[in-house]
C-alpha positions in Angstrom: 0.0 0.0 0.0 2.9 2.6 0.9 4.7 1.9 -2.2 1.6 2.2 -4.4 1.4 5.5 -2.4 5.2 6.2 -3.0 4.8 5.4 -7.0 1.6 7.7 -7.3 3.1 10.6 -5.4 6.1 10.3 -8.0 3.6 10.3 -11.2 1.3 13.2 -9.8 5.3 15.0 -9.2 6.0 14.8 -12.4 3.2 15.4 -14.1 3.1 18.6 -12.0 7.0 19.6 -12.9 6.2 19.0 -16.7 2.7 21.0 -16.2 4.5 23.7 -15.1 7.4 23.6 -17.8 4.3 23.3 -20.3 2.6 26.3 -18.7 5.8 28.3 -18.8 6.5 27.9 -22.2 2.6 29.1 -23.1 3.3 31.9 -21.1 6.9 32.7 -22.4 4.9 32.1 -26.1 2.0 34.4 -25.0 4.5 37.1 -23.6 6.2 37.2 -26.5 3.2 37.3 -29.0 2.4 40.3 -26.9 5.8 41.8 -27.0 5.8 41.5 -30.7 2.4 42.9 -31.5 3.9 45.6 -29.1 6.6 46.1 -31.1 4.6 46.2 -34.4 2.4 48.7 -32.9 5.7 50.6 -31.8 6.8 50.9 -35.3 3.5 51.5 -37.5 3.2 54.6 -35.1 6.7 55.6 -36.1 6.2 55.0 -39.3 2.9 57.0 -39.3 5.2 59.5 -37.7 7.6 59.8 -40.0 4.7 59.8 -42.8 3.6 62.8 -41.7 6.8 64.4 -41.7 7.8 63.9 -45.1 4.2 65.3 -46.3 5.3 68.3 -44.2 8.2 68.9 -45.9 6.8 68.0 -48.8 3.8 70.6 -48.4 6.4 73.2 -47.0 8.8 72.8 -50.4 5.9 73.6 -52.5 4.8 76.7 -50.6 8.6 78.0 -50.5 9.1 77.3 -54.1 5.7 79.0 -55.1 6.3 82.1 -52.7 10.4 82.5 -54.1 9.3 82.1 -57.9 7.0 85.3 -56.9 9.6 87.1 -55.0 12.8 86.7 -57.1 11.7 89.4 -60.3 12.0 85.9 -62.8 9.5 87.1 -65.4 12.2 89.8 -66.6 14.7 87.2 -66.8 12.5 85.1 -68.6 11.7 87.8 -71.1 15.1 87.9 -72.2 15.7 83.9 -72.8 12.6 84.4 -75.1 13.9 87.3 -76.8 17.6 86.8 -77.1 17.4 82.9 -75.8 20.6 83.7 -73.0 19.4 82.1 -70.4 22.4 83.9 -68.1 20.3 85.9 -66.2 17.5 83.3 -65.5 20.6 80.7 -64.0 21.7 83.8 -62.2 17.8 84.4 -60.0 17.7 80.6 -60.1 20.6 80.8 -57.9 19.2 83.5 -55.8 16.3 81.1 -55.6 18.2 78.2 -54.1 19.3 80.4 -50.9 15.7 81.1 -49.7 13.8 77.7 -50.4 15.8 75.9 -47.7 18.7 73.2 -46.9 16.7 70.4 -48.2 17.3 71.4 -52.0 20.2 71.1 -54.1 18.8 72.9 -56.9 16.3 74.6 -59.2 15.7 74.0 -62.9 13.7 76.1 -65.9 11.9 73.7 -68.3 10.4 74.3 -71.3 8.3 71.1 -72.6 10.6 69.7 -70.8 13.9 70.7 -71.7 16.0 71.8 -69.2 17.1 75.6 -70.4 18.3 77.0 -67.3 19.7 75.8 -64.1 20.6 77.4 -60.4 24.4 75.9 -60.6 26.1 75.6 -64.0 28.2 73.3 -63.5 26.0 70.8 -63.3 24.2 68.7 -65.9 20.2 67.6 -65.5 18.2 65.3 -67.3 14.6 66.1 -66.8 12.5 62.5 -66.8 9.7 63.6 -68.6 7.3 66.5 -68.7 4.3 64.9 -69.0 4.9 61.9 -66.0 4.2 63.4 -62.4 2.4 62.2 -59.5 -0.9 63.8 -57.7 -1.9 63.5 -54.4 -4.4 65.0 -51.9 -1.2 67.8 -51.1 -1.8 69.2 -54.3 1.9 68.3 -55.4 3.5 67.5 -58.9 6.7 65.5 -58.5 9.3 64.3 -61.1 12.5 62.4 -61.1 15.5 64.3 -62.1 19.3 62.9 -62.8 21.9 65.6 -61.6 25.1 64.5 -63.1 29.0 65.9 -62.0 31.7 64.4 -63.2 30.1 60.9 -64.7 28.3 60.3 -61.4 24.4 60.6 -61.2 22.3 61.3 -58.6 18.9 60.5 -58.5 16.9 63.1 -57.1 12.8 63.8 -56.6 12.1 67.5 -57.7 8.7 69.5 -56.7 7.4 70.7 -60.0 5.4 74.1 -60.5 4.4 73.6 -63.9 3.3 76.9 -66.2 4.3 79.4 -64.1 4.9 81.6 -67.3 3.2 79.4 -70.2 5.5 78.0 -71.2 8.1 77.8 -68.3 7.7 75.4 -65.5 10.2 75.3 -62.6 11.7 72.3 -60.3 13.7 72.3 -57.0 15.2 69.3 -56.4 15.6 67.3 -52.6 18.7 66.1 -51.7 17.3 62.7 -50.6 19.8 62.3 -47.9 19.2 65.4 -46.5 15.9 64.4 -46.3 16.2 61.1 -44.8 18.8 62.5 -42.4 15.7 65.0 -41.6 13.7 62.0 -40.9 16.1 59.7 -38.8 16.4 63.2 -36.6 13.1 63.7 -36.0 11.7 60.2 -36.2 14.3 57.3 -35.8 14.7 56.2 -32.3 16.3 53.2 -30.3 18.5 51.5 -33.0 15.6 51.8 -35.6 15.8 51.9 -39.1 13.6 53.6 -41.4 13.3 52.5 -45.7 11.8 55.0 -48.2 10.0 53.1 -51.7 8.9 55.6 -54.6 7.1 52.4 -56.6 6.4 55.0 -59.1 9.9 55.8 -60.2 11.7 52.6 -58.4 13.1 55.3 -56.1 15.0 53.4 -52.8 16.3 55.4 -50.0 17.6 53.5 -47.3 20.6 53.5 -44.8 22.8 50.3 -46.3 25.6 51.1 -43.6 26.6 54.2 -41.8 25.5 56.7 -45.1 22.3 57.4 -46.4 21.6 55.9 -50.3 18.9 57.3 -52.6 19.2 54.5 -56.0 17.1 53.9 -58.6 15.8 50.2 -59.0 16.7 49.3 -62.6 15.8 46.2 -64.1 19.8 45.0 -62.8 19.1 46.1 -59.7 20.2 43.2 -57.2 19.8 44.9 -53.5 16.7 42.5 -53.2 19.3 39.3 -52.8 21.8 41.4 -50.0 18.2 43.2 -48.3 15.4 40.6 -48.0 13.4 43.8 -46.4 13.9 45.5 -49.5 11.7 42.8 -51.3 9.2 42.6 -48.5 9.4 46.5 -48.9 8.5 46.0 -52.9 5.8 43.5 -52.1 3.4 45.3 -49.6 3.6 48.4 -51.7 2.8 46.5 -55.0 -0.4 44.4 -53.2 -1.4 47.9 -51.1 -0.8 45.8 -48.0 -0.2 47.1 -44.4 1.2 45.3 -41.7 4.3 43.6 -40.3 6.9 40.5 -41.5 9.8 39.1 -39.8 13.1 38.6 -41.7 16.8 37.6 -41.3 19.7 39.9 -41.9 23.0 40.8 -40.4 24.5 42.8 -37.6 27.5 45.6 -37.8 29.7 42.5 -37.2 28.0 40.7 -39.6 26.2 38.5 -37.8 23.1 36.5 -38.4 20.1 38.4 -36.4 16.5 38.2 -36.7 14.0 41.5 -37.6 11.0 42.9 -37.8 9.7 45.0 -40.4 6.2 47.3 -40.1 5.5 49.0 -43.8 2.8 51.7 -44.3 2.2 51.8 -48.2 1.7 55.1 -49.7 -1.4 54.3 -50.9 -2.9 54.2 -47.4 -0.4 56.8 -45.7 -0.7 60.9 -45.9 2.4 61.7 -48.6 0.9 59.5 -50.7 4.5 59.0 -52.8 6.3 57.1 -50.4 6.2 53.7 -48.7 7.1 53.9 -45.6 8.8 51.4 -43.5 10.3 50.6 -40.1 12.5 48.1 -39.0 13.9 46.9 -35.9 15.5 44.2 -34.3 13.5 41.3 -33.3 16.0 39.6 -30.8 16.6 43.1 -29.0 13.1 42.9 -27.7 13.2 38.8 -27.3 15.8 38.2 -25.8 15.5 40.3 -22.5 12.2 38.3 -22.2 14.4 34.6 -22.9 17.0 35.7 -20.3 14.7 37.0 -17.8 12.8 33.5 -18.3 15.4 31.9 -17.6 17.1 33.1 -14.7 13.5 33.6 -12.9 13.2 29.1 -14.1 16.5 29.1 -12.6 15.1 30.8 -9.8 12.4 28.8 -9.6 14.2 25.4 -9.6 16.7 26.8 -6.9 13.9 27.8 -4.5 12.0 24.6 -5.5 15.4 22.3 -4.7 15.8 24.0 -1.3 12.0 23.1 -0.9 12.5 20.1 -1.3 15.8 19.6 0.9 13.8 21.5 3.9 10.5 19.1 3.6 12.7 16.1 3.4 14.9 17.5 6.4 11.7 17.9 8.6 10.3 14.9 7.4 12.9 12.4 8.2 13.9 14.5 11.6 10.0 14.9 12.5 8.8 11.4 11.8 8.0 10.4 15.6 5.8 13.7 15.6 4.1 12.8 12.3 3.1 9.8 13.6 1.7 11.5 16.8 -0.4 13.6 14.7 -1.8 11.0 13.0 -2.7 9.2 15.7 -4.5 12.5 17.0 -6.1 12.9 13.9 -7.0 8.9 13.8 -8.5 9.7 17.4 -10.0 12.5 16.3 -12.0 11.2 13.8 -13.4 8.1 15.6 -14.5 10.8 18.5 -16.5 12.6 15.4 -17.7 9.3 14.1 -18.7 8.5 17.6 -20.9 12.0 18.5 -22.0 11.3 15.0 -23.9 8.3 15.8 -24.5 9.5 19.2 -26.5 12.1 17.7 -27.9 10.0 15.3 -29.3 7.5 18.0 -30.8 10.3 20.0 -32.9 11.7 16.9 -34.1 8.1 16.1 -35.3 7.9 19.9 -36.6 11.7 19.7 -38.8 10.7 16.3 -39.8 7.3 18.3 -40.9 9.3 21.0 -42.8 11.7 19.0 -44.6 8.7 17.7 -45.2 7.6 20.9 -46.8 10.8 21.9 -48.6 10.9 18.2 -50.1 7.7 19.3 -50.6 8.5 23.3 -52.8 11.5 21.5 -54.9 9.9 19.6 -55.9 7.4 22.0 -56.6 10.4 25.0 -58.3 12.3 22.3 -60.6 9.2 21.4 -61.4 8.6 25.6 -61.7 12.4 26.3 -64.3 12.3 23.3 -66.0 9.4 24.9 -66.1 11.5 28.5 -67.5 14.5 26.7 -70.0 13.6 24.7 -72.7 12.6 27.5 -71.8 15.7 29.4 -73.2 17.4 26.5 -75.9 15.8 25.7 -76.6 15.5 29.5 -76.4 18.8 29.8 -79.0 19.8 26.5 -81.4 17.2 28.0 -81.2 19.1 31.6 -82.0 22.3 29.6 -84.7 20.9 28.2 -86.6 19.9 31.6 -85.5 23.0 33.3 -88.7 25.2 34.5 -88.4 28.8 32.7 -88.1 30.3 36.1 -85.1 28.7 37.2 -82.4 30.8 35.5 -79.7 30.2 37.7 -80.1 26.3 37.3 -80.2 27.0 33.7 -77.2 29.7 33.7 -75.0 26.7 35.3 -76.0 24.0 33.1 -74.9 26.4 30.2 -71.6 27.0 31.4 -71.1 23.3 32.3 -72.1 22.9 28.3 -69.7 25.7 26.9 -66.4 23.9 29.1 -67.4 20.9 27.6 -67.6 22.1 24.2 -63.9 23.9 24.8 -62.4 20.8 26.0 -63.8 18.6 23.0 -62.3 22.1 20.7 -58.9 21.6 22.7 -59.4 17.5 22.3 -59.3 18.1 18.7 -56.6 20.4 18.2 -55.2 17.7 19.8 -55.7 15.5 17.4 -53.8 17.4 14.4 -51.1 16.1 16.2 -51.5 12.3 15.8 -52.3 13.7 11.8 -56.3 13.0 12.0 -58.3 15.0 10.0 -60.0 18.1 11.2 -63.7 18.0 10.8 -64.1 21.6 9.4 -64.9 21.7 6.0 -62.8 23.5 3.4 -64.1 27.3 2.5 -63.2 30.2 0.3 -61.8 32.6 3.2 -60.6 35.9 2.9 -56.9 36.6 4.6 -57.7 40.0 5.9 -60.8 38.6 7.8 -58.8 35.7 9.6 -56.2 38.3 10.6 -58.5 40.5 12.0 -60.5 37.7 13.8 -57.7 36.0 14.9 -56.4 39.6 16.8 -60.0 40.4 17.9 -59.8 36.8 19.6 -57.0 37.6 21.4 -57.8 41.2 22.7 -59.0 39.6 25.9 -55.3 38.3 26.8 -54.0 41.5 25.9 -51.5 42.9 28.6 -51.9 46.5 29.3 -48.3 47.0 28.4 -48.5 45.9 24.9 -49.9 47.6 22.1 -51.4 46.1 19.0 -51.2 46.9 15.2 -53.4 45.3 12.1 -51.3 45.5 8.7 -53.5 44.2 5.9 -53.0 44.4 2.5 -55.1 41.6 0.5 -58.2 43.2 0.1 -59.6 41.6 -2.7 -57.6 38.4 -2.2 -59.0 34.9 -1.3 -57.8 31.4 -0.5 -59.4 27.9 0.1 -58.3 26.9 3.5 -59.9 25.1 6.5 -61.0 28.9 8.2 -61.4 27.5 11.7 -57.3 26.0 11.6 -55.9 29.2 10.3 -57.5 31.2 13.5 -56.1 28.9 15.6 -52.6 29.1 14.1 -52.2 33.2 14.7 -54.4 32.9 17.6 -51.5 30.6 18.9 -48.3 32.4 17.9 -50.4 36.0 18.6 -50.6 34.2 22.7 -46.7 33.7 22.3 -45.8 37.2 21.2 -48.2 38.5 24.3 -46.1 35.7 27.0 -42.9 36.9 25.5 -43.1 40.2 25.9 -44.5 39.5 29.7 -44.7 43.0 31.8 -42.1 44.7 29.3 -43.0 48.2 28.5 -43.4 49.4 25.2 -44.3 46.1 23.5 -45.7 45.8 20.3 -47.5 43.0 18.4 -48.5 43.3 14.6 -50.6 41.1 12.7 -50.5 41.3 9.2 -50.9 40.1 5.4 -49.3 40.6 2.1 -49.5 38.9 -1.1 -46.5 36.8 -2.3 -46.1 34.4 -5.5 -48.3 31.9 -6.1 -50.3 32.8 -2.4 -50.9 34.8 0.9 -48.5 35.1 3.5 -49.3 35.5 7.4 -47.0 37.0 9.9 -46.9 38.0 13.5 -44.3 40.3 14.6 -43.3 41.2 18.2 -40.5 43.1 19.8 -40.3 41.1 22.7 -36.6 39.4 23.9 -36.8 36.5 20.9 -35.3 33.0 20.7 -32.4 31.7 21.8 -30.5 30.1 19.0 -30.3 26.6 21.4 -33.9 26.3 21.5 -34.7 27.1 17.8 -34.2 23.5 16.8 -36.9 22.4 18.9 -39.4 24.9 18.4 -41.9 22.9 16.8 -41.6 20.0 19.1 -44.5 18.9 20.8 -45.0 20.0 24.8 -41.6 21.9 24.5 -41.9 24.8 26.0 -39.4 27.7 27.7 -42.1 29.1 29.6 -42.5 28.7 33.8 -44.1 25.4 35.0 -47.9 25.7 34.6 -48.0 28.8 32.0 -47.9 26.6 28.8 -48.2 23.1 27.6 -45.7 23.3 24.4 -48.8 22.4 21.8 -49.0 26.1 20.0 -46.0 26.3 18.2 -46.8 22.1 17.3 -50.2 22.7 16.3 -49.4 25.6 14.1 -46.5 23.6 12.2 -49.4 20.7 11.7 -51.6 23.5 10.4 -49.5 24.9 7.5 -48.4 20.7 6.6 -52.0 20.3 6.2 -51.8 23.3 3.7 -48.9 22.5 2.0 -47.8 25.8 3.5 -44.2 27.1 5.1 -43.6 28.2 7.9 -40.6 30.6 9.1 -38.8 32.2 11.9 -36.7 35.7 11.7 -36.0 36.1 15.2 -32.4 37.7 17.3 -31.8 37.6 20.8 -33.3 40.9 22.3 -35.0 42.5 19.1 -37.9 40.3 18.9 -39.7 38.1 16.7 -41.7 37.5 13.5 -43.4 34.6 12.3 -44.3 33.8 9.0 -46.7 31.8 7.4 -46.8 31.3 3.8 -50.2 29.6 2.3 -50.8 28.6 -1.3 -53.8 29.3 -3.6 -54.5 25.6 -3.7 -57.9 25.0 -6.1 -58.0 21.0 -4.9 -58.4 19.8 -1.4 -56.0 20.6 1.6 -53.2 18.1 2.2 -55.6 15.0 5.0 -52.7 12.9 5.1 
């Protein structure tokens, strides 16, 4: 037996240590789905951030241009390149231009259908993309893509067009893309983040390859996509107009293998409307805090578990004489409940036998008292009849002699509720109010001075089908207790009232007398138990009124406390059939 206990304490064991690894990697799993969709959150709010800021400066470019083309006295200049076609002087408040519209720009072209004809910086060369091909969005913005060459080298630039300023002039000021994305990393990039610019409409990257900034053009040969795997995810949620969040390997500044995340807001869902936008950051930064916290608070766990352990199995093997002490206390124990439990047991079979007995000893009394009082009765009638008119006293005696044998045989069969006969009084349509009212009216006469008595009645128009006479006798009874508990107390009050509840009437007697000890409450209902003095009660009213509400399917309850009184209540159905005989 102690090794089958031994064996299943080491199964339940383990399946509790491998619960709990189980339940710590769902939790680690759920932390870090959090963490994640934390993260992602993190950066499509940067990325809406940084949205915004380019359609700032976007908006701003355009409103410095526009102002500086009005300011700068161009429409002389342009007079003469139309005249004389020297476009000297137009170069010349091109330049002037450039100084006022900001750091951002790197220059500002003429164009006429679209030919480049004069430029703020000469020694340059620009090759205007084409006239016709610009892009509109809610900013009210045209934008081109212009190729600034020095020296062999190219650099793709976007350019803010204002097109017709003068017919048949249009100008352009060109960003310097990494001022611009420097503009953005200062103002958006935080913690280690990186932050990828996609123009799908001219293939236009700008992106931060390793400690510059890079604005390229994605030709047909362009190969970044193989080296940058966010670059493709970059390409692919712009194409399919998708926002959202993928992971992806790449590399570290020491070229390592690490693992990232990647939120893109496409510009066809963001506020510039030109640019995808997209955020990346590193996946195990945010992990792995998470792993080695895990791990050190298992390691934690299995430390404090071990030293558990080695303290239970100290105390156990040093405390076995003392654990065997308690068991035997508890062993004791237990047979001592077992013990009062049948005790108690025994003494309600012999309480219910005695009852029966006195069911029994009832009946029979009530059946010889019956016998005693029915020639007293009829005695007394037939003495009434022979009596001469004259002799009123004679006939004043008989009477009474008559009226205490009709009280005894009332008392005889009140009696006999208790032994379950059946009470002769037929069943009637009664009104609650009315028994309430009779019931107090009944008891008026053993009224002490000292107590003062209230009706509450509210079922009016409300009847029931009970036996009239049993209900009187039930609040005639507990109205008798309320006026013996209160005794000489002054200041007593008894109310008798009615109320309507579901599915019947309710009767209840309220008293603020001293109430019932919680001892006796048990017993109550018990017949001839009684807390009164010796010779002031005989223990059948509480009895009788129990048997009463049984033979009416009723309930009966008690709200009582020790030294604020009494109510009892008495809850009878609207029964249509016959009262419960049985």
């Amino acid at each position: 037996m102690k090794q089958s206990l031994r064996n299943c304490m080491i199964v339940l064991s383990l399946f509790a240590i491998l619960s709990g690894i189980a339940s710590m990697g769902m939790t680690m799993n759920q932390l870090q789905k959090t963490l994640v969709e934390k993260q992602d959150e993190n950066m499509m709010q940067l990325a809406g951030v940084t949205d915004r800021n380019i359609s700032n400066i976007l908006r701003s470019g355009l409103a410095d241009l526009r102002y500086s083309i009005r300011q700068a006295g161009i429409f002389q200049a342009e007079q003469i390149w139309r005249e004389t076609g020297n476009a000297q002087e137009l170069s010349g408040n091109l330049s002037s231009m450039l100084g006022r519209i900001g750091d951002s720009f790197i220059g500002v072209i003429a164009m006429n259908k679209g030919r480049v004809i004069a430029a703020s910086d000469e020694n340059y060369g620009y090759s205007y993309y084409d006239a016709d091909r610009f892009v509109n969005n809610e900013a009210g913005l045209d934008l081109d893509y212009v190729t600034r060459f020095q020296g062999g080298r190219a650099l793709t630039t976007l350019a803010i067009v204002v097109p017709n300023v003068s017919k048949d002039i249009s100008y352009a000021a060109m960003f310097d893309m990494r001022e611009l994305y420097r503009r953005l990393s200062d103002t958006s990039v935080e913690g280690g983040k990186k932050v990828l610019l996609l123009c799908q409409e001219y293939n236009l990257l700008i992106h931060e390859p390793g400690d510059y900034q890079e604005a390229e053009t994605m030709t047909p040969t362009f190969r970044r996509e193989a080296e940058y795997p966010e670059i493709r995810i970059l390409k692919e949620r712009e194409k399919n107009h998708r926002l959202g969040a993928d992971s992806f390997e790449g590399k570290d500044q020491n070229g390592n293998d690490i693992l990232n995340r990647m939120a893109v807001l496409p510009s066809s869902v963001n506020r510039n409307g030109i640019f995808a936008v997209a955020v990346i950051d590193s996946y195990e930064s945010t992990i792995h805090p998470i792993n080695a916290a895990v791990f050190r608070v298992g390691a934690s766990l299995f430390l404090t578990l071990f030293g558990i352990g080695l303290i239970i199995f100290i105390f156990v093997h040093l405390n076995r004489a003392e654990i065997r002490q308690k068991q035997e206390i508890e062993l004791l124990t237990l047979k001592q409940k077992e013990t009062q439990e049948l005790m108690e047991r025994t003494q309600e079979l012999a309480h219910n036998q005695r009852l029966t007995i006195i069911g029994t000893m009832t009946a029979s009394i009530a059946h010889e008292f019956n016998n005693l009082l029915t020639p007293i009765m009829g005695y007394s009638i037939m003495t009434l009849d022979k009596l001469p008119p004259e002799d009123t006293e004679s006939y004043d005696n008989v009477i009474e002699i008559y009226e205490a044998a009709r009280k005894a045989k009332a008392i005889i069969s009140r009696l006999s509720l208790l032994s379950r006969k059946t009470a002769p009084e037929e069943i009637q349509s009664c009104e609650p109010d009315r028994i309430a009212s009779n019931s107090l009216a009944s008891a008026k006469p053993m009224k002490p001075a000292n107590v003062e008595t209230t009706l509450d009645l509210n079922c009016e128009e409300m009847k029931i089908r009970a036996n009239e006479i049993e209900l009187n006798q039930l609040l005639l009874n507990l109205i008798i207790n309320s006026f013996h508990a209160i005794g000489d107390m002054e200041g007593g009050r008894v109310t008798v009232g009615t109320r309507p509840a579901a599915g019947g009437v309710e009767f209840y007697v309220r008293d603020n007398g001293p109430g019932i000890p919680k001892k006796d409450l048990p017993r109550i209902y018990d017949p001839f138990f009684t807390t009164k003095e010796s010779g002031k009660g005989t223990g059948l009213g509480l009895a009788i009124a129990a048997q009463v509400v049984q033979n009416h399917n009723g309930k009966i309850s008690i709200d009582t406390e020790e030294g604020k009184g009494c109510c009892f209540t008495v809850f009878i159905p609207e029964e249509k059939n016959k009262l419960n005989k049985n």
